[in-house]
N, C-alpha and C positions, 0 to 999 in steps of 0.2 A: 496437571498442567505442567506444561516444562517450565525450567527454571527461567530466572530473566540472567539476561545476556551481561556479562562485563562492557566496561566501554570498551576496552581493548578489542571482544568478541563484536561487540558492533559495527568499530572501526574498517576490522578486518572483513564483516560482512557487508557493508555498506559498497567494497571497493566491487562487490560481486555482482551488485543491482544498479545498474547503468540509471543513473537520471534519480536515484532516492536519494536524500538528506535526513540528515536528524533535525529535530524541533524538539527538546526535550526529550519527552519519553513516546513521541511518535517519531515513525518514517514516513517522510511526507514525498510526494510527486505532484507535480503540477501537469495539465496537457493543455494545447491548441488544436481546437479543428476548426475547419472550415465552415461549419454551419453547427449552429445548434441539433439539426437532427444529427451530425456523425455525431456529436459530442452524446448524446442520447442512447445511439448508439452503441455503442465505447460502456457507457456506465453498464446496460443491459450485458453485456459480455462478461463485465468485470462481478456481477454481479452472479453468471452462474459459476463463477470459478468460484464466488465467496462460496457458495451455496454448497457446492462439492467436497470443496475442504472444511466449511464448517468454522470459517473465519472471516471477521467481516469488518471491511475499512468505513472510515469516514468519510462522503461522499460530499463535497461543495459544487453546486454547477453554478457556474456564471455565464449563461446564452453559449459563448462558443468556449469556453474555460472551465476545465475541473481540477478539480483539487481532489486529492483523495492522501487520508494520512492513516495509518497504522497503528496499532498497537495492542498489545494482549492487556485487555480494559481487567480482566480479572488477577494479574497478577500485577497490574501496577504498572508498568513497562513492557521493555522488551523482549521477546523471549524468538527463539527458530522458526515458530510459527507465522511471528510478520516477517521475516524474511523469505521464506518458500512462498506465502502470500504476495508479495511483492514482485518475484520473481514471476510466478504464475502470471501476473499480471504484466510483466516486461513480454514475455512471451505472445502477447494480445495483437 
């Protein structure tokens, strides 16, 4: 597994994924859509990117509100891996 990130390393990668924040030792993003099926929608997409790369967020639905926060669960924080995840998912 890759190493986990410095804050420094995080800082700098944070500026690179539009709409992520830190919470601790996750990247979190929050979304709106207009009806619970896009928001459904939305997770199922996000969902084969996890699938692909073989990394997988924490997924909240609230009807039209998700949440989804990051982190590499095996090494404690964060490491490149929730970033290119994160990203992949900007890209949605």
């Amino acid at each position: 597994m890759p190493p986990l990130l410095s804050q420094e390393e995080i800082d700098k990668r944070l500026k690179q994924v539009d709409g992520w924040r830190q919470d601790g030792q996750y990247i979190v993003r929050e979304f709106s859509f207009s009806s619970f099926k896009d928001n459904m929608v939305f997770v199922n997409r996000v969902a084969e990117v996890a699938e692909e790369i073989d990394h997988h967020p924490d997924i909240v639905i609230n009807y039209t509100r998700l949440t989804l926060s990051i982190t590499t669960h095996s090494e404690g924080g964060l490491t490149r891996r929730d970033f290119r995840l994160a990203s992949r998912i900007n890209e949605l």
